[in-house]
N, C-alpha and C positions, 0 to 999 in steps of 0.2 A: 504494500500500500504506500501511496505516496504521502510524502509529508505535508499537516494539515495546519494553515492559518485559521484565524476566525474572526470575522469578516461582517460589519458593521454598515448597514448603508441605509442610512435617517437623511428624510429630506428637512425642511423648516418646519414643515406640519406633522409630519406621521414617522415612524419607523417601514423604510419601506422591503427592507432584505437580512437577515439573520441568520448565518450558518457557518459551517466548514467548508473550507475550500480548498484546491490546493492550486490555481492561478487566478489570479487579478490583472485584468486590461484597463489601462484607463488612463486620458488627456489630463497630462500637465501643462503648464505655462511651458515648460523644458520639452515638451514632447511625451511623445507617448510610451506608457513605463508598465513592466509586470512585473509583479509580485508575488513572488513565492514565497512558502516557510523559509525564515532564515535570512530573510533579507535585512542586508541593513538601515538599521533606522533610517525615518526620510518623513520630511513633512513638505507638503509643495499644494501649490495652486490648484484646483480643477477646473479643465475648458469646459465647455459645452461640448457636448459629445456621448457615445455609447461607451459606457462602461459593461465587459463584458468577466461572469466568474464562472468560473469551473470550478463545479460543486464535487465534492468528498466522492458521492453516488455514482458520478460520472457524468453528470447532465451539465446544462448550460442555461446561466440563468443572464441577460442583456436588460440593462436599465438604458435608459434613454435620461444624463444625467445634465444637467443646465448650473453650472459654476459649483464655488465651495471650496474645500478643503480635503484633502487627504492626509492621513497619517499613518503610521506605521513603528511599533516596537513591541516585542516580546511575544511573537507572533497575532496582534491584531493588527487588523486593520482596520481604520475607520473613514467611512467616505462621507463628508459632513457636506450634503447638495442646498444649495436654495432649493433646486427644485428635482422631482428626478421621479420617473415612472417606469414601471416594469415594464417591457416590450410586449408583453400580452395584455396591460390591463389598455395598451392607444388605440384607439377608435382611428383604422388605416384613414378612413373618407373624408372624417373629419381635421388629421391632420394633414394633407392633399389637401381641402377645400383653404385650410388654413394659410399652407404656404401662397398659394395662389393668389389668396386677397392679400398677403402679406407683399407678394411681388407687386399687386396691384398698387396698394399704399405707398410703396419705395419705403417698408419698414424694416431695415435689415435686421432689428433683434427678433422681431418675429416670424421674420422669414427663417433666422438662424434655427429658432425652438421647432417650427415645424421642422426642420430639414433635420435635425437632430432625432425629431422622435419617429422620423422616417426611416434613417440609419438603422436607429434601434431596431425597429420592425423588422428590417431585412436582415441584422447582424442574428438574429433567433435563429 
């Protein structure tokens, strides 16, 4: 069995993921970083972007994560989002309809959140 982190990902409003893992994907300010057991410490920015973990069980669980914090020491991890949604709980249509009026607006943060939890969708 592979060696196991545990793995923290709370948006501003809710706790949105809780488990063991044994890789972490996810958008730094520095670029894009994984995390395994045993990494060393490290705290850093997070983009907007898909953060993507591989679960203990084997599975694959993708959030769709909008800014924040990361941390990392003594095997946790904590992904501390404004905002940040499971890639199964996005409504695909409604974020398409989203971007769309977003490109219409020339609103690029919301064009950014749609296209983010688009990502998300497709990174599942």
């Amino acid at each position: 069995m592979a060696a196991e982190l545990h793995v923290e990902l709370v948006a501003a409003d809710r706790s949105v993921w809780s488990g063991e893992a044994t890789l972490v994907v996810a958008r730094t300010t520095s670029g894009d970083i994984g995390v395994m057991a045993g990494h060393q410490p490290l705290l850093g920015v997070l983009e907007s972007g898909p953060v993507t973990i591989r679960t203990s069980e084997g599975g694959t669980v993708v959030a769709a994560v909008h800014g924040g914090f990361v941390s990392f020491a003594d095997n946790k991890l904590s992904l501390l989002a404004e905002i940040a949604e499971l890639s199964d709980e996005i409504d695909i249509e409604r974020a398409e309809r989203a971007l769309e009026r977003a490109k219409g607006e020339d609103d690029a943060s919301a064009e950014r959140r749609a296209d983010v939890r688009l990502r998300a969708v497709a990174a599942r």
